[in-house]
Structure formats: structure tokens, C-alpha cells
C-alpha positions in Angstrom: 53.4 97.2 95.1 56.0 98.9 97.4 59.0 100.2 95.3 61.3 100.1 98.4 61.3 100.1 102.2 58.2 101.8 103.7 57.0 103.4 100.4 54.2 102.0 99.1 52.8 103.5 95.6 49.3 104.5 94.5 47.7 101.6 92.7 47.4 102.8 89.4 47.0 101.6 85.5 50.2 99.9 85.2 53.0 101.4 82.8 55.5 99.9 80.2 58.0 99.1 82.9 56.3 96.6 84.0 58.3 92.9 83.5 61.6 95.4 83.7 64.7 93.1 84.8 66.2 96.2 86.5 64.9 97.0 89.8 65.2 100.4 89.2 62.4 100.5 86.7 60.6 97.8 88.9 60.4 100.5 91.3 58.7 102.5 89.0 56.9 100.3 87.8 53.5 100.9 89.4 53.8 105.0 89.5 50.7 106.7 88.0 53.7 108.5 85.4 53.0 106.0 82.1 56.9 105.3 82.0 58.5 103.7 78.8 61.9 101.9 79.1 64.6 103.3 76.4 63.4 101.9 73.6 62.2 102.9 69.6 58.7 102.3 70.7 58.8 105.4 73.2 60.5 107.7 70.7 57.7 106.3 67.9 55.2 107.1 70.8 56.5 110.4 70.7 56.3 111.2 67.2 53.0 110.2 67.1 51.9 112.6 69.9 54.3 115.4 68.7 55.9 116.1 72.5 59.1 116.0 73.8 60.6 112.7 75.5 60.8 113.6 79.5 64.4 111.4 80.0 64.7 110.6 83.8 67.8 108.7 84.7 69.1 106.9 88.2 69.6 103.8 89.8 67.8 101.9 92.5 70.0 102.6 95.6 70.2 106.7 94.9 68.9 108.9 97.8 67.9 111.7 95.5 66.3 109.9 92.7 64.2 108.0 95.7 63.4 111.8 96.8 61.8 112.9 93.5 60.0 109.5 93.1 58.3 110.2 96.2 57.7 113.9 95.5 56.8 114.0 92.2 56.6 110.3 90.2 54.5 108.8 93.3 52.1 112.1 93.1 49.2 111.8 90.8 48.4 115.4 89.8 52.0 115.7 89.0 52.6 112.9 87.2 49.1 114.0 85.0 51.2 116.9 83.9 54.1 114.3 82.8 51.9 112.1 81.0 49.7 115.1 79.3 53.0 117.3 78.3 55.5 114.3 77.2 56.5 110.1 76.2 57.6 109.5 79.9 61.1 106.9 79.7 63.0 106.0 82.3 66.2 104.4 82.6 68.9 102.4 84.6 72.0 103.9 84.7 73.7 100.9 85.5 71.8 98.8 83.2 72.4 101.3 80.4 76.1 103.7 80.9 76.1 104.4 77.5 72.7 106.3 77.2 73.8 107.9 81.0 77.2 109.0 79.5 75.7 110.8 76.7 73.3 113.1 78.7 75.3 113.6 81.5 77.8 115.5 78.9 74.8 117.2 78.0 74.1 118.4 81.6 77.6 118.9 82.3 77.5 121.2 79.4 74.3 122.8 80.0 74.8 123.7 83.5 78.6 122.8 84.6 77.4 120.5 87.1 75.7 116.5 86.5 74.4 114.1 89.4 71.4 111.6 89.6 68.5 111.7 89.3 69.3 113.2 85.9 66.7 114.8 84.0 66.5 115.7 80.1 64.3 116.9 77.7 64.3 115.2 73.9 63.0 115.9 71.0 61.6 112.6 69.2 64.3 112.3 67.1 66.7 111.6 70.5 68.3 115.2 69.9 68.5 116.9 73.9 67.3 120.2 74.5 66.9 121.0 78.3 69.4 119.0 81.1 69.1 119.3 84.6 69.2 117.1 87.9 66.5 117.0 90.5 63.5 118.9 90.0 61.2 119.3 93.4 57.5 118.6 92.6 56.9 122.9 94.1 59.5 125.7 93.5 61.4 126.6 96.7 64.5 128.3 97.1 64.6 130.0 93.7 64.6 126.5 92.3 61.1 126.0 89.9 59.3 123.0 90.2 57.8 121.0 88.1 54.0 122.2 88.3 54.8 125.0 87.0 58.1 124.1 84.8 55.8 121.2 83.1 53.4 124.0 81.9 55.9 126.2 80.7 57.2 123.6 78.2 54.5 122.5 76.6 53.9 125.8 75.7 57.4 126.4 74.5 57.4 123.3 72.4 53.8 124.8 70.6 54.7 128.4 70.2 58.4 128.3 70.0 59.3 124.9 67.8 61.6 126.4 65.5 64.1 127.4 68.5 63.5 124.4 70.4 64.9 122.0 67.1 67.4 124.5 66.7 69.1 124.1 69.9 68.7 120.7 69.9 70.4 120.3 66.5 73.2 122.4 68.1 73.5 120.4 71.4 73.6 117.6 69.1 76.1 118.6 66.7 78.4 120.2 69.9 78.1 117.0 72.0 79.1 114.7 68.6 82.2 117.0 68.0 82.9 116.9 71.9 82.8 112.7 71.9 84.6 112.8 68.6 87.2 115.5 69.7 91.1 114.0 70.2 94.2 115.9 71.1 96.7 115.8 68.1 98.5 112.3 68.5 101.8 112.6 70.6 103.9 110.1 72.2 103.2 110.4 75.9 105.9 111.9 77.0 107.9 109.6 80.1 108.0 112.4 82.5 104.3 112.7 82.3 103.7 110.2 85.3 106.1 112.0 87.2 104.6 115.3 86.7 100.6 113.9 87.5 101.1 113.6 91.2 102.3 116.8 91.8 99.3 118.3 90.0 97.0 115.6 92.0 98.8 116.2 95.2 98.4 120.3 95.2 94.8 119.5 96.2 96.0 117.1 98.8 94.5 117.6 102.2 96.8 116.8 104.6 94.9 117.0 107.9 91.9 114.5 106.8 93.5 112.8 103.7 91.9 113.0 100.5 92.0 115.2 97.2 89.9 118.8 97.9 86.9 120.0 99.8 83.6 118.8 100.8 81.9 116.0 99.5 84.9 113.7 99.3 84.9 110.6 97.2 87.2 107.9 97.8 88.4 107.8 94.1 90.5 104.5 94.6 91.8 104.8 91.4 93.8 108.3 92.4 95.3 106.5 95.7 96.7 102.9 93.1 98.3 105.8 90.7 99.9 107.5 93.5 101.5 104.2 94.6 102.4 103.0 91.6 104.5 106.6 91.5 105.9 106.1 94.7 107.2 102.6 93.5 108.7 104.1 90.2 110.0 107.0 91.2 110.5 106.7 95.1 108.3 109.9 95.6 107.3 109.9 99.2 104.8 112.5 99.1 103.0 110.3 96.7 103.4 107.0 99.1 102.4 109.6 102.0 99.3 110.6 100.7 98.0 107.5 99.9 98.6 105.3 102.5 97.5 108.0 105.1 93.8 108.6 103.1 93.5 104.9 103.2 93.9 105.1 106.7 91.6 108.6 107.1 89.3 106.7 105.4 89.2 103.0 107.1 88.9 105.3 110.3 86.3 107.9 109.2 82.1 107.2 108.9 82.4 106.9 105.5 83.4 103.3 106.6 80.4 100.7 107.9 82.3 100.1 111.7 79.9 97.0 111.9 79.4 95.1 109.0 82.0 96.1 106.7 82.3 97.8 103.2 81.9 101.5 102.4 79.3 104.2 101.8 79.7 105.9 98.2 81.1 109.1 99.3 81.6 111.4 102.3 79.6 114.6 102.6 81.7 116.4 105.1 86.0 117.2 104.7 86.8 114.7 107.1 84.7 111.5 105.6 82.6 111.7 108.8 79.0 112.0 107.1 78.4 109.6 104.5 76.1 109.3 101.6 74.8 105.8 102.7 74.5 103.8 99.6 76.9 101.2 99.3 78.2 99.9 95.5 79.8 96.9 94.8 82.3 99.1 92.5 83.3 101.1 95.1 84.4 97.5 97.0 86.2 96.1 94.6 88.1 99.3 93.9 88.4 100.3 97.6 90.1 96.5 98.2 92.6 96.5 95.7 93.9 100.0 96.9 93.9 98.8 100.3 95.7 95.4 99.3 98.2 97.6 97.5 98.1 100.1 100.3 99.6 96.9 102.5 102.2 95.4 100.2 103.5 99.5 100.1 103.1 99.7 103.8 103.0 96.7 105.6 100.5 98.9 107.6 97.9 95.9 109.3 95.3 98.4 109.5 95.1 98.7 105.5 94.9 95.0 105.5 92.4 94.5 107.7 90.3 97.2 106.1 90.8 95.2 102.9 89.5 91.8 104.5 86.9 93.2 106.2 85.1 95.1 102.8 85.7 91.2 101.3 84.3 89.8 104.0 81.1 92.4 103.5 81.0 91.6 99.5 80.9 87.9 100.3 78.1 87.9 103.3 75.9 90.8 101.3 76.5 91.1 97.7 76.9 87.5 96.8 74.2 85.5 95.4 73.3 81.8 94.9 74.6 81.5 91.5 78.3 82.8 93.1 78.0 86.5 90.9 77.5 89.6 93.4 74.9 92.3 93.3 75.7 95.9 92.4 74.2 97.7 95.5 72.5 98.1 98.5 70.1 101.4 99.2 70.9 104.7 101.1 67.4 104.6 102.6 66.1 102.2 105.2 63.3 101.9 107.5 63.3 104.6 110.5 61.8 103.6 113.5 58.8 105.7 113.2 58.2 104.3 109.9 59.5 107.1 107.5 62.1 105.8 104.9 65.0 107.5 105.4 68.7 107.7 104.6 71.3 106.3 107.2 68.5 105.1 109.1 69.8 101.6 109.1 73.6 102.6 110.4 73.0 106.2 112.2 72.6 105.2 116.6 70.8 107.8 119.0 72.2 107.7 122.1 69.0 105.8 123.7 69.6 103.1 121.1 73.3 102.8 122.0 72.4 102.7 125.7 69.8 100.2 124.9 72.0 98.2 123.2 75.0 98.0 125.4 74.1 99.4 129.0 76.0 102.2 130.9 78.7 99.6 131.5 79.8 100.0 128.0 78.1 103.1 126.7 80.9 105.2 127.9 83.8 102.6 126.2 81.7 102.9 122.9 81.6 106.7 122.7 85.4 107.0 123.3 86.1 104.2 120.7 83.1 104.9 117.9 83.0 108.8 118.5 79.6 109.9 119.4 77.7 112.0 121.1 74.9 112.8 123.6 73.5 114.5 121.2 74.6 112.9 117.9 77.4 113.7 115.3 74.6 113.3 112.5 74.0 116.3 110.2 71.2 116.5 107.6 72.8 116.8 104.4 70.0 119.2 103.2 69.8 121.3 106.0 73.0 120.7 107.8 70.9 120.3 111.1 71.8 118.3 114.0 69.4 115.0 114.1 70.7 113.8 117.4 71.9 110.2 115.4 75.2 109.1 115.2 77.5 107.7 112.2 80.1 105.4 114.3 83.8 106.1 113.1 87.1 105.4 114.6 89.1 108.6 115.0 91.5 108.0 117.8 93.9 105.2 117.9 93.0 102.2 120.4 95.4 102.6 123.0 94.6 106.5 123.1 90.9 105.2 123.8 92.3 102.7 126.6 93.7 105.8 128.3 90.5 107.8 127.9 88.5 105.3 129.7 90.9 103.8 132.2 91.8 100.3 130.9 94.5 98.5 129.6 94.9 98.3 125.5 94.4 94.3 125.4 91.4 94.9 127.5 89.9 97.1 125.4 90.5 94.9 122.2 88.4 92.5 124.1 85.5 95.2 125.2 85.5 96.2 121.7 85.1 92.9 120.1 82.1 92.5 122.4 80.5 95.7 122.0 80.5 95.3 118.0 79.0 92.1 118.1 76.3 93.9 120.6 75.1 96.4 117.8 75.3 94.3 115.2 72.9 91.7 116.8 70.6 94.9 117.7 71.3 96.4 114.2 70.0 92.9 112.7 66.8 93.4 114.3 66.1 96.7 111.7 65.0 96.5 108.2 68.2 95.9 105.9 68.3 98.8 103.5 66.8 97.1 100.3 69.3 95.4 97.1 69.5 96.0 93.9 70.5 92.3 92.8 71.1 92.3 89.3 74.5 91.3 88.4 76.7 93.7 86.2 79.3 92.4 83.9 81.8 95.0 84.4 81.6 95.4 88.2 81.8 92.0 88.7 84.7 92.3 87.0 86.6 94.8 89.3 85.3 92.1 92.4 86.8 89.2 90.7 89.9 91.2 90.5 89.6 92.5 93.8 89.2 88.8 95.3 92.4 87.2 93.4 94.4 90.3 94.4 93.9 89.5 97.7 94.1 86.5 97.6 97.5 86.6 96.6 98.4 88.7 98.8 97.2 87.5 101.5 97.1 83.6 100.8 93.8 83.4 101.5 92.3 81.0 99.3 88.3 82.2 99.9 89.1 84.8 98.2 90.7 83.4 95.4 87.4 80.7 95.4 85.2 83.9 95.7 86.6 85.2 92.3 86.8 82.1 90.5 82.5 81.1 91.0 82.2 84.5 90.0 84.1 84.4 87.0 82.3 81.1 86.1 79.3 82.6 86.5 80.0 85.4 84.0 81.3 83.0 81.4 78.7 80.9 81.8 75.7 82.9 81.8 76.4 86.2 80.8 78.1 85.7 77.1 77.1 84.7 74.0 77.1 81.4 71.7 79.9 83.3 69.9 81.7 84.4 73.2 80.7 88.1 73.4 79.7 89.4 76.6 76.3 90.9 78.2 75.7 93.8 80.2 73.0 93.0 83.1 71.4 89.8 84.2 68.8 89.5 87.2 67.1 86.2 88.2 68.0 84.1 84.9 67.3 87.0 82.9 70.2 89.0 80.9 70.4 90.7 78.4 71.7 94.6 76.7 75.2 93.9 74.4 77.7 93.9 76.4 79.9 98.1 76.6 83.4 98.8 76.9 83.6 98.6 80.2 82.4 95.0 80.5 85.2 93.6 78.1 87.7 95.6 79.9 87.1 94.9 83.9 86.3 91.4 83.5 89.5 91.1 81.3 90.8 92.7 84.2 89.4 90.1 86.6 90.6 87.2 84.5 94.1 88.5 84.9 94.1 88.7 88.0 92.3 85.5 88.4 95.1 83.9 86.5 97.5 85.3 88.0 96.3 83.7 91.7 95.6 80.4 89.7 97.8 79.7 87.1 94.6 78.3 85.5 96.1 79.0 81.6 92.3 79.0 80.3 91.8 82.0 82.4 94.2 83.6 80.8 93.1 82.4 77.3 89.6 84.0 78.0 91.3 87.0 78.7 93.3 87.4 75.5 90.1 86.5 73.8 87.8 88.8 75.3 90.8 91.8 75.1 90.9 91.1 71.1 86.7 91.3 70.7 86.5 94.3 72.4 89.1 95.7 70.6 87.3 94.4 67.7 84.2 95.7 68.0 84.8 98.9 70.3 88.3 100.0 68.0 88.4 103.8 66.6 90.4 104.2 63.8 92.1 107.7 65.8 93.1 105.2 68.5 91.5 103.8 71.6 87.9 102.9 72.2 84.0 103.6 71.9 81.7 102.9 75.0 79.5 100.8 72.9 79.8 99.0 69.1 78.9 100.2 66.2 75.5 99.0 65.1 74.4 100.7 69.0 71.9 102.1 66.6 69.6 103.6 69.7 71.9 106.6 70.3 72.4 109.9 68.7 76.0 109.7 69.0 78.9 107.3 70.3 80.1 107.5 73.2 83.6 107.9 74.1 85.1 108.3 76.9 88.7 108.9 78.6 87.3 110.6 82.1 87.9 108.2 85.0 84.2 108.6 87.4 83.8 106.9 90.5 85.7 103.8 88.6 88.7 103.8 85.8 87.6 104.9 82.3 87.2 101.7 80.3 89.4 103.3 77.9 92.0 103.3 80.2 91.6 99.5 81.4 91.5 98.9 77.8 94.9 100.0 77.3 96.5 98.9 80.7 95.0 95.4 80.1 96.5 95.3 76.7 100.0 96.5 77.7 100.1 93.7 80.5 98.7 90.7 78.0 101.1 92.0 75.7 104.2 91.4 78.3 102.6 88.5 79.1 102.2 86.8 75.8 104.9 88.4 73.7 101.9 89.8 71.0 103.2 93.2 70.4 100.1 94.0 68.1 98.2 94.4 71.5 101.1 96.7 72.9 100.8 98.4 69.7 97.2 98.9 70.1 97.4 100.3 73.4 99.9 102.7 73.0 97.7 104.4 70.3 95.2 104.7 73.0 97.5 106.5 75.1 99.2 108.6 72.7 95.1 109.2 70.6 94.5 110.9 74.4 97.7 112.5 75.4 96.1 115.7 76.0 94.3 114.8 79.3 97.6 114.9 80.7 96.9 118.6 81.2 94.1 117.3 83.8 95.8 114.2 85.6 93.3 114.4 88.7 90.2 113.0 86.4 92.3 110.8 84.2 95.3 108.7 86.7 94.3 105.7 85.8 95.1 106.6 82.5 98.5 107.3 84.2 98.5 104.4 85.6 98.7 102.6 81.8 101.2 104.9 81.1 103.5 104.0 83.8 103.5 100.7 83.0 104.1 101.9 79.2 107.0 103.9 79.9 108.6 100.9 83.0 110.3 99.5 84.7 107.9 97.0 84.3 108.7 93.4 84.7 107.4 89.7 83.7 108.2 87.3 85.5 107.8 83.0 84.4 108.3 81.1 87.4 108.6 77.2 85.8 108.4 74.4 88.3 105.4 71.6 89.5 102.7 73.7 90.5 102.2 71.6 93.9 105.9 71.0 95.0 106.7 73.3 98.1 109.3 75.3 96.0 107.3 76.2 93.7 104.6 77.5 96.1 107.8 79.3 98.3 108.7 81.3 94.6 104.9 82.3 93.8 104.1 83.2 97.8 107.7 85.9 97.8 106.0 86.8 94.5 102.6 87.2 95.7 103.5 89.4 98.9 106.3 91.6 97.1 105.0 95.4 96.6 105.7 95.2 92.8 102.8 96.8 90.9 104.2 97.2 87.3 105.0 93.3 87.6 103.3 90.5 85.6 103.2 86.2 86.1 103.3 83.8 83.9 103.2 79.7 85.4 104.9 77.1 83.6 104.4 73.8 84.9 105.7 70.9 83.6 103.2 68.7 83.7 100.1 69.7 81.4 99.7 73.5 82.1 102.9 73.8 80.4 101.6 73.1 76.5 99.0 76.1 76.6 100.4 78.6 78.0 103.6 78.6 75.7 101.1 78.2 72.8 100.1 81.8 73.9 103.0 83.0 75.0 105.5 81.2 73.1 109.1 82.9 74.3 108.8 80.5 77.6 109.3 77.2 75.8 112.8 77.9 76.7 112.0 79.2 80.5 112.2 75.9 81.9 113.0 74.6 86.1 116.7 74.0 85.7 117.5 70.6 87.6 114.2 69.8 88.6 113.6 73.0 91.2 111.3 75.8 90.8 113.1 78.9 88.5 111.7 82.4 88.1 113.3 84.4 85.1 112.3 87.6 85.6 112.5 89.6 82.4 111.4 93.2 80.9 110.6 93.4 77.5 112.2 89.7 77.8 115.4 90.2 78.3 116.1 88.1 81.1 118.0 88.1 84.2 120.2 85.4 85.0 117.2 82.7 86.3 117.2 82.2 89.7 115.8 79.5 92.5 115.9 81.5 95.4 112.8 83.5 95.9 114.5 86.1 97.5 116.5 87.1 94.3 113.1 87.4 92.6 112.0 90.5 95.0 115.2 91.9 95.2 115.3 92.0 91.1 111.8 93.3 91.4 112.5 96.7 93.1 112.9 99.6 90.5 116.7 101.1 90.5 116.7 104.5 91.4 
């Protein structure tokens, strides 16, 4: 059985990962390490042995997990130390958050660094005592490996038991007081969103865009918070930032030139060098900055970027059943056979002259940026490989000038040469896909989808988010209505986290919003009130995963936005917008608990803005609008499409037709029976806190009242 692209495993005994839904523990399903999945069995394994539990977490498209398969898990005298010295389990990070969150504060705490593959060390009771990253199979560079490190701790756990529980009941009793841990309640404080971007924007780079030094993340997130300043408050420097990253990045190797979407982070300053995997979170949340980055901008180039990472999620992600897969692989087949990273997007010069001839070879250098001798550094060693990423630094006419043709000419070479690679970029092995379909990032792609679709009055996309939403209502929920985690290939399962409730409320928002489809928006109050039902803290805000999660030493909670927003956050931004939306204060109420139960990350705005973001809406202007007319007459569509395209983040829409849509959505939201089309034409009342405006039937009044007053 080959785990991935050119790797094929020693045929062994086969371990208990075998059946696994995830393909992460498929691809470990055939090592000669006897892995367990997370479950009681492994830990009762354990106990019965009397060794530790050797905790190995990742996911199926990371290029350093891959690296320490190969080396280590792959190896059989290596993985006889494993299985002699420890209960070998292995798990999904994706399919599993919770158990990931927990140890990665571990880590974090241990060693003030975390990253994949993570690896821990439990007692059988689940109580940590060791937390590291990747371990090589030798030691090298002052780093031990793990023929020697495996020895050493199976000899610690005989001689030195006493310490080893002791330290473990310490990590354990640290990390419970750490997830526990609250600042004293406070109101947040309506300066606070003012003050966060000038604390974000200190780490601003302004030659490459971006927050900081080498490796850069696009942290989507950072650039919606900024904009959503720059709306409230008028703050340039804010708008600035943002719109030129978006651009850095649409333009830099971190982008796939080609076929669309973006690698998961850039290793280099100037988001040149990418780390190749590409993550259907990352999409979602790169679109809807972009999307927003347009309505601020009315920059093309942001809206193109936007449409073109769609068009990728659509032609890629998507599968049969409409839902979209959560990633495609850093590593891909090399031409000599090897499994390596980038392989499937880096170009030697030889393949580019192959591919295009010297009648366009010297075109594609000037307009993708590469070199004779490549503009690909190894990450590891920083060497030179003679491969380059394609990026777009220099803007098209300046490329027209370097090679001595006119600008529309160019835009027609260009086209040309694109379609070139791709055809001879088709003819490699497609890095391999991890298809199962998450819950919670689906969520952030359906609302990535209707976003732009009402932006851009594009109604794929709006179709694109509303099979997908299907999809997760139909097949990934309960008879009662609660949702799960992970599905793959009919199969689903795990209870579904915080997260899940909170971006797929988000979705159906959205969704709504694009549709006026009122049972979209009924799901979405009812899947807001279970997870605040079953996911509530009594302080405020919300655990990662219910109560009876009875496989974990402690619950998780969490406030830190990662490479997405906290679900914490979403939590309380999705309840603050339903609660404008439906006049139910109780889920205002609920929310601004949140925000003030976690006040005290507003000492350390960069890992917490979309928690910002919540509170910007919080503290206003922040607007709902009710536009009442027949959903299909032409003035009706005029008011929604000025609504649509309007750069008005902190805004909210409710649809009141007349004919039938009208009964449930005043049932939930029962202040517009009286918001009715006066004389038969479409009205918008736009309102805050409803108290109206005067209600108006000329679209351009509703942007114009839209715009904050400064």
C-alpha cells in the first residue's frame, strides 16, 4: 500500500489504523509502528503493558510529518524501538482539534515553540510528560534522535517513575489552570479596536506587506480586522496595509500563478518561497479578505485574486456530493521519482524552455520572475535547487517595456503562455488529496462562496455554497440536529467541536444573506443556540468540545485566533449579528459575556483580531438593514445589488417579501412586521439597534446611510 506519491511502505502486520476514515492514519496504516487511533482501548493497552503512550499528531498534506514517516515510522528497526518502549497512537489533527489543542499548549509550554508533526509522551492515565515536534530517526545537529532518545526513556520510565508522574501531574494541573484561566470580567472598553491596529501595524512590513519576519502567514483574519478599522474609524494606515499585503501576496509565489488558490504559508519575507500545501481554510479565508479587499478598494486585482482561489476550490476541492475537501499535499512526484515538496509547481529552466520555446521563454521570465538558474531555495538548507516558484512581481505594462511589446499584446502572450504550463503541468502527478470533508471549513467556503457571490453577482458561487450547505445539513448532523466533525466516502462521524457550530453558522449567514432563503437563516439561529447550549461556560464564552468529551484530560478552551479565527470569537461575532438580525437580545447578551469573560487578550491584539473584529461590531456603528419588496421584481434586485457591492462590513440583511418568505422570517425576527414596501416598490429601512431611518426606495440613499459618520 503506498501512503502517498512515490512512497511505497514495507509490507508489514497490519496495525489498528487500519479501516481509519482519515487519510492521515490511512497513510499510516500499513507502517511496521503498531499504531492505535485515540481511543480508550490504546490507553487500556497501555496500562496493561505499564509504558508510556508515544502521541504523534499531523495531518495528511504536512511536509514534515511526511519527513518523519519516511525516516522513522516507514523504518523497521526504528519503529521496533516504538513498539517495544510504548502504546503507539496516532492522530488527525483535523479530524480531532480538540486533542491537537491540548498538546500543542503542552508543547508551547514545554519548549516555547509548537508545529506538526507534534510529538508527546503520556502516561496511561492521558497526563503529558515530554512535548516536542519532529524527531529525526539519527541525532544530527545537536538534535537526538530517536534511536537513542527511545532507549533513554524506557529507562527513565523504570528507574525514575516517581518524577515521571510527578511532572506529569504538574503539566496536567498547569495546563487545566492555563484552559481554565480568565482575565477578571471588564466591559471591553470602545477604544480597544482603535488601539489594536496600531499595536498590529508596528510589525507592519511596509516593503513586502505582511505582519513580521520570515516565515510569513497570510493570517486573513488580521487583514478583515484591519479593514473593518479602516471603515469605522477612517484609519488609512489600517486600509493601507491591508489592501497592499493582499496585493504583495496575489503577486508573490506564495500564490499558485497557474491553477489558482494559495500555498499555506511563505518561508521567505517577501512570500516568494512557499510551504506548498494548499488548505481549503486558507481559501475560504483568503477569499473573503480579498472580496472585502475589493468593495474597500475597488482594486480589480483583489477581485480577480478572489475569483480565481473560487475558481481553484470549485475545479479541486469539490466533490461529487457538492462538499469540498480539506487539502491537497506539499509533496508530489519529482521527475526522477523522489517525492518531494513543490515538485508539482517549482519549473527548471529546461522544463520552461520545453514547455514554451525560446519564442516565449524570455516573455515568461520577465512576467513569472525566474531564473537561469532558479529562484528556488531548499527550506532546510537554504541552497539553491536550480527550480523556480512562478510569481508576479512587476506590474504588466513594466513587463511589456522589458521585453519590447505593447501592454495588450502582452495580455494576450500571457494568456497563452499560462495555458502552455498548465497543459505541461497536467502531464505530472497531482500532489495527492486529503478528501474528507470537515464541518467547520466547509463552513468558512460556504461563506466564502455567498460573500462573493454578492459581491460580485455571480450566481456559481452563490450555487457553490448552497450544495455545500446541503450537503452539511444533510449528511453531516444528527436525527436531533447536532452537527459532526469529519465525514469521508459516506462515512462520518466524531461530535461535532466549537468550531463546527460556529463557521457553518457563519456560512449560513452568509448564505442567507445572498439568498434570502429564510430556512437558512432559521438553521443558523438553531445551530448558534445548540452550541451555545452544549459548548456555554458559566465565566462566559465557550469550550472547544461538550461536556461529556470524556476522552480528554482537560477542556479545551480557546480565545487564540491560528491560521483561522478562534471559534470563540465566531461564536460571539455570529451571535451579535443574529441578534441584530432577529431582535433576540439574549444572544447579544450572550456574546458580549464572551467578549468581556476575555477582555484581557486585548493586551495581545495580533493573535486575537478577530476577536476585535466581534468587538467592533459590539461597540458600532453597525447597521441592519430590511429591504421589503417581491423578491423577483427589478427594484427589488436594484436595492439588494447597491446593497450587495457597498463596502459596509459591520452591516446586516434581512428580506421581506411579500409573498410567502414574508411569514417566517418575521416569526424570527418579529420587529419587521411593520417594515413593509410602501406603495408597492421595494423599501430598505436601514436601522441600528432598530431605530430606523426614514425608509427609503432609492438604493442610493441605502449606501449613502451606510457609511459610518466621522
Amino acid at each position: 500500500m503506498a501512503s502517498r506519491a512515490g512512497i511505497t511502505h514495507h509490507q508489514s502486520p497490519i496495525n489498528h489504523l487500519t479501516g481509519s476514515a482519515s487519510p492521515y492514519l490511512r497513510q499510516h496504516a500499513d507502517n511496521p509502528v503498531d499504531w492505535w487511533p485515540w481511543a480508550d482501548e490504546a490507553f487500556e493497552e497501555a496500562r496493561r503493558r505499564d509504558v508510556p503512550v508515544f502521541l504523534s499528531i499531523g495531518y495528511a498534506t504536512c511536509h514534515w510529518c511526511h519527513v518523519m514517516a519516511h525516516e522513522s515510522f516507514e523504518h523497521e528497526p526504528t519503529a521496533a524501538l516504538l513498539n517495544e518502549a510504548f502504546v503507539c497512537v496516532k492522530v488527525d489533527r483535523e479530524e480531532r482539534p480538540d486533542v491537537d489543542a491540548i498538546h500543542m499548549a503542552v508543547c508551547q509550554a514545554m519548549t516555547g515553540q509548537g508545529g506538526w508533526p507534534l510529538t508527546v509522551l503520556l502516561t496511561p492515565a492521558r497526563r503529558p510528560f515530554f512535548a516536542g515536534t519532529y524527531i529525526p530517526r539519527e541525532s544530527r545537529s545537536g538534535r537526538i534522535g530517536l534511536t537513542e532518545w527511545i532507549p533513554l526513556v524506557a529507562e527513565a520510565w523504570q528507574a525514575k517513575r516517581t518524577d515521571i508522574d510527578a511532572t506529569a501531574d504538574n503539566i496536567t494541573e498547569a495546563l487545566a489552570e492555563a484552559m481554565a484561566a480568565r482575565p477578571a470580567p471588564a466591559a471591553p472598553e470602545a477604544a480597544t479596536p482603535a488601539r489594536a491596529p496600531r499595536r498590529l501595524l508596528e510589525r507592519y512590513d511596509a516593503v513586502n506587506g505582511g505582519f513580521g519576519n520570515a516565515p510569513k502567514f497570510p493570517t486573513p483574519h488580521n487583514l478583515l480586522f484591519l479593514l473593518q478599522t479602516a471603515w469605522r474609524t477612517g484609519d488609512a494606515a489600517a486600509k493601507d496595509a491591508a489592501v497592499r499585503t493582499l496585493r504583495a501576496m496575489a503577486r508573490g509565489g506564495i500564490r499558485d500563478h497557474l491553477g489558482g488558490g494559495f500555498h499555506r504559508y511563505s518561508t521567505d519575507a517577501r512570500w516568494l518561497l512557499p510551504h506548498f500545501e494548499k488548505m481549503l481554510s486558507d481559501q475560504a479565508m483568503l477569499a473573503l479578505a480579498y472580496v472585502e479587499g475589493y468593495l474597500a478598494s475597488g482594486a480589480a486585482e483583489l477581485r480577480e485574486t478572489a475569483e480565481d482561489t473560487l475558481d481553484y476550490v470549485l475545479r479541486y476541492l469539490a466533490t461529487p456530493a457538492g462538499a469540498f475537501a480539506s487539502a491537497e499535499d506539499a509533496d508530489s512526484l519529482a521527475p526522477d521519482g523522489r517525492t518531494v515538496e513543490g515538485a508539482f509547481y517549482t519549473w527548471t529552466e529546461a522544463e520552461l524552455a520545453g514547455a514554451l520555446g525560446d519564442d516565449d521563454l524570455h516573455i515568461a521570465r520577465a512576467l513569472y520572475g525566474t531564473e537561469p538558474d532558479g529562484n528556488f531555495a531548499d527550506e532546510a538548507t537554504g541552497h539553491k535547487t536550480g527550480e523556480n516558484v512562478l510569481h508576479r512581481a512587476l506590474d504588466l505594462d513594466v513587463v511589456a517595456a522589458r521585453v519590447g511589446v505593447r501592454t495588450p499584446v502582452l495580455e494576450e502572450r500571457a494568456g497563452t503562455i499560462r495555458e502552455r504550463l498548465l497543459a505541461a503541468r497536467a502531464r505530472r502527478q497531482r500532489p495527492a488529496l486529503d478528501d474528507k470533508v470537515l464541518a467547520d471549513w466547509n463552513g468558512l467556503a460556504i461563506a466564502a462562496l455567498a460573500r462573493a457571490g454578492r459581491a460580485f453577482g455571480d450566481v456559481r458561487w452563490t450555487d457553490a455554497a448552497g450544495a455545500a450547505a446541503q450537503y452539511l445539513l444533510r449528511e453531516m448532523r444528527r436525527p436531533d440536529g447536532s452537527l459532526l466533525h469529519a465525514g469521508r466516502a459516506g462515512e462520518v462521524g466524531i461530535d461535532g467541536m466549537l468550531d463546527d457550530y460556529a463557521f457553518v453558522t457563519w456560512g449560513l449567514v452568509e448564505l442567507y444573506q445572498a439568498t434570502g432563503d429564510a430556512g437558512l437563516l432559521g438553521t443558523a439561529l438553531h445551530l448558534h443556540r445548540l452550541g451555545d447550549e452544549r459548548f456555554a461556560d458559566s465565566a462566559g464564552g465557550w469550550y472547544m468540545s461538550a461536556a461529556d468529551a470524556s476522552d480528554l484530560v482537560v477542556r479545551p478552551r480557546e480565545s487564540y485566533d491560528g491560521a483561522v479565527p478562534s471559534g470563540q470569537s465566531v461564536m460571539a461575532w455570529n451571535g451579535l449579528r443574529l441578534a441584530r438580525m432577529t431582535g433576540d437580545w439574549t444572544l447579544e447578551e450572550s456574546a458580549l459575556r464572551a467578549l468581556a469573560s476575555d477582555a484581557g487578550v486585548a493586551a495581545y491584539p495580533d493573535g486575537h483580531t478577530f476577536w476585535m473584529t466581534a468587538l467592533g461590531f459590539a461597540v458600532g456603528p453597525a447597521a441592519e438593514v430590511v429591504i421589503a419588496g417581491a423578491g423577483a421584481a427589478a427594484d427589488t434586485r436594484a436595492m439588494r445589488e447597491a446593497l450587495d457591492r457597498a463596502w459596509a462590513p459591520n452591516a446586516v440583511v434581512l428580506y421581506r417579501d411579500p409573498g410567502a418568505g414574508a411569514a417566517p422570517v418575521a416569526a424570527m425576527a418579529p420587529f419587521t412586521e411593520a417594515q413593509t414596501a410602501i406603495d408597492g416598490a421595494a423599501t430598505a429601512y436601514v436601522c441600528e439597534r432598530h431605530a430606523c431611518r426614514a425608509p427609503t426606495t432609492d438604493p442610493a440613499d441605502v449606501t449613502a446611510a451606510l457609511a459610518p459618520a466621522r
